[in-house]
C-alpha positions as CSV (number, residue, x, y, z in Angstrom):
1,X,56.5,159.2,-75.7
2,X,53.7,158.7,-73.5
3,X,51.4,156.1,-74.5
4,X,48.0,158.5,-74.4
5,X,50.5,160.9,-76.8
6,X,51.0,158.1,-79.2
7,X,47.5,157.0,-79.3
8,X,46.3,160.4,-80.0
9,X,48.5,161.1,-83.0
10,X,47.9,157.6,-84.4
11,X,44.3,158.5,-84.3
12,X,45.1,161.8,-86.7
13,X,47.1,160.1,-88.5
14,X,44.5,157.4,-89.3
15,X,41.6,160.1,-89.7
16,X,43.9,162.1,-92.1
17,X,44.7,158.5,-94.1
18,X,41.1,157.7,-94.1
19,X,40.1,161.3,-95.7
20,X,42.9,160.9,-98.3
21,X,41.7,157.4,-99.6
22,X,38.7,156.1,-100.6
23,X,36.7,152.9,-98.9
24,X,39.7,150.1,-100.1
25,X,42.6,152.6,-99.9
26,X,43.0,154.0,-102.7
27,X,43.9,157.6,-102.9
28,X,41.2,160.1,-103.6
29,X,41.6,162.8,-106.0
30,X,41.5,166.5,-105.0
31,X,37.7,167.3,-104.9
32,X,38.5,170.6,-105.5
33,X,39.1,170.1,-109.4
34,X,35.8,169.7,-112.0
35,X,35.2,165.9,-113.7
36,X,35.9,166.0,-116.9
37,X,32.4,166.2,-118.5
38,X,31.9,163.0,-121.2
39,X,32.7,163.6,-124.3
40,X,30.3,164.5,-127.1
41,X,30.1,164.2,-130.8
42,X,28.6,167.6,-132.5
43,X,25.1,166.5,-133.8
44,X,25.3,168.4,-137.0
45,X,28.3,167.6,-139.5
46,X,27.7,169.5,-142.8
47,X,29.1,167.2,-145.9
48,X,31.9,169.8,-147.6
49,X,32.2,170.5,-151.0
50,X,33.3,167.6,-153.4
51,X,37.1,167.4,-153.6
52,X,39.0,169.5,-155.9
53,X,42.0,168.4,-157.5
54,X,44.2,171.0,-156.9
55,X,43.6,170.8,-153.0
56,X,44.7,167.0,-153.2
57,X,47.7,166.6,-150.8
58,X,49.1,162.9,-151.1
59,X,49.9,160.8,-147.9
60,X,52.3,158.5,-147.0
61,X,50.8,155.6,-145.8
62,X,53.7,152.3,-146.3
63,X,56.4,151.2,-148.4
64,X,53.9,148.5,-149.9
65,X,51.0,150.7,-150.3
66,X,49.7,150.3,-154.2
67,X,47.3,153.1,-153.8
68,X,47.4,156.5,-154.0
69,X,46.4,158.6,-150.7
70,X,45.4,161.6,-150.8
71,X,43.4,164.5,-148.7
72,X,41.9,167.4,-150.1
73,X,43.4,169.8,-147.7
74,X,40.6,172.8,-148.6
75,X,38.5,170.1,-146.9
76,X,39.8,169.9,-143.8
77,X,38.1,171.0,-140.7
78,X,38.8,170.7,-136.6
79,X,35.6,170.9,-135.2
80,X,34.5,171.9,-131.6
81,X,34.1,168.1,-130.3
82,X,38.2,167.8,-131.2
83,X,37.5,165.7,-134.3
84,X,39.5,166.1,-137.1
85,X,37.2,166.0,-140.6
86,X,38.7,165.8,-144.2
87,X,37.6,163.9,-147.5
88,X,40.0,161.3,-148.4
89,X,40.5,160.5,-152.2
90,X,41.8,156.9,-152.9
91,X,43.1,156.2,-156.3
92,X,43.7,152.5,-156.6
93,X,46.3,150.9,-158.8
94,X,43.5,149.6,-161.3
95,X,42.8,153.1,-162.0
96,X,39.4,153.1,-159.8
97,X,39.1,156.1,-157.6
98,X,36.9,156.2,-154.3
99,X,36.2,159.3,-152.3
100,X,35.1,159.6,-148.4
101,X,34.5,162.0,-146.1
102,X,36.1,161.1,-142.5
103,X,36.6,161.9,-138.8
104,X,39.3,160.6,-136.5
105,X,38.9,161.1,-133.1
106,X,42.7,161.4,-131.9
107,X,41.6,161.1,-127.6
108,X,40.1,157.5,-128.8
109,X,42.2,156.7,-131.6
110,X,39.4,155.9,-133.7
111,X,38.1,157.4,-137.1
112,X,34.5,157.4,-138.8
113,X,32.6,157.3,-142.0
114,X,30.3,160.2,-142.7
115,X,30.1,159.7,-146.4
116,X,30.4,158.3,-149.4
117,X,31.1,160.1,-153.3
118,X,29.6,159.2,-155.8
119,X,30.4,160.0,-159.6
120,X,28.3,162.6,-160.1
121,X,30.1,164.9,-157.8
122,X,27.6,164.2,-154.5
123,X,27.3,162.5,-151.4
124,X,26.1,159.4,-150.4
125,X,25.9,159.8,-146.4
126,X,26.4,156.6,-144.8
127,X,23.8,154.4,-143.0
128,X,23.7,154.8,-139.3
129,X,25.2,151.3,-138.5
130,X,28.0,152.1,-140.7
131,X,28.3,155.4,-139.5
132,X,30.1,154.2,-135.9
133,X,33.3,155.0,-134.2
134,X,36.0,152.0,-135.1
135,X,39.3,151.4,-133.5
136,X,42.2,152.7,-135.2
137,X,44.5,149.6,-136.1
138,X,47.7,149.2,-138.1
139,X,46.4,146.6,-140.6
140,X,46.0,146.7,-144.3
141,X,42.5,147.4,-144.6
142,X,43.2,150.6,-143.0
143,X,46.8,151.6,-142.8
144,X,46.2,155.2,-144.1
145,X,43.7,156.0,-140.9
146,X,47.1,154.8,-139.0
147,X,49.3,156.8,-140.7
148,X,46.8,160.0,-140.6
149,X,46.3,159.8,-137.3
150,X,50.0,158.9,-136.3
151,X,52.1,161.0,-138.8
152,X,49.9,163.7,-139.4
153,X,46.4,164.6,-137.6
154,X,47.4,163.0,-134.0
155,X,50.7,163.7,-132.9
156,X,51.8,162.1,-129.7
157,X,48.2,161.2,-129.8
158,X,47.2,164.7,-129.2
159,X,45.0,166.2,-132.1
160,X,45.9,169.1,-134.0
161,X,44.1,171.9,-132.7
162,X,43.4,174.0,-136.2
163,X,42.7,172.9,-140.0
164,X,46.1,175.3,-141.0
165,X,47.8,172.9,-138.5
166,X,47.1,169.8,-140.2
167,X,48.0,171.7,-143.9
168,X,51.4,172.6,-142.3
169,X,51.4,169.0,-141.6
170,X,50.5,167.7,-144.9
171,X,52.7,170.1,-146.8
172,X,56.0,169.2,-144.8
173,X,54.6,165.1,-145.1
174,X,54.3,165.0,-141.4
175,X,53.5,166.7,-138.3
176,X,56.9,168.4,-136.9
177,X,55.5,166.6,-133.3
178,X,55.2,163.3,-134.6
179,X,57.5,160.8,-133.1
């Protein structure tokens, strides 16, 4: 090959390299395709109804757990930001009973507090600094948010994408996609 030849194609080869990478050489992605736009918690979340006993669905959550787990499945909701809201009865082994009503966020793998019940039938909505996003983790404190978002609400870490979804999963104690 003639030398003028091979300099003029290693000059389109470098210009075609240099359009597909970025300043350190990284490849580019395809322009062509929208960002993602960030994503957005819906301002307004109405509090539901109070729970009713006969919509009480009860989780697994472990082998150990002394409580008693359940979700009021009339509650649940899948709203247009992707998060899953329900209200989460805890009936403790001492025969206390404490009700929540909760988010999980399956893209981030986190979950929130919206509100508390109280016993009079209302809500208590929580405090804005309690009120944040918080990691899902596998540890005691909060093994059922695991287990909700795992077994039931987040399959494959992909959130259910309808309330009658996540009843199908509660009903058969698990969502026929989780691992």
């Amino acid at each position: 090959m003639k030398p003028v030849l091979a300099a003029f194609l290693l000059g389109l080869m470098a210009n075609a390299f240099a359009q597909m990478t970025d300043s350190v050489g990284l490849p580019r992605f395809n322009s062509n395709f929208e960002e993602e736009a960030p994503w957005q918690e819906q301002k307004e979340v109405d509090l539901p109804a109070f729970p009713k006993e006969e919509n009480l669905r009860e989780i697994y959550v472990s082998a150990v757990a002394t409580n008693k787990y359940l979700i009021d499945a009339g509650t649940l909701a899948v709203g247009a930001d992707g998060v899953v809201r329900y209200v989460l009865v805890v009936k403790t082994s001492g025969g206390a009973t404490n009700v929540s009503f909760e988010g999980i966020n399956c893209k981030d793998r986190s979950w929130k507090l919206y509100a508390t019940g109280r016993s009079d039938n209302s809500w208590n909505r929580s405090q804005a600094s309690r009120a944040q996003w918080r990691p899902i983790e596998n540890k005691p404190v909060n093994r059922h948010h695991a287990a909700l978002s795992r077994d039931y609400f987040c399959p494959g870490g992909i959130g259910i994408y309808t309330a009658d979804e996540g009843r199908n999963a509660l009903r058969l104690g698990k969502h026929p996609n989780s691992l």
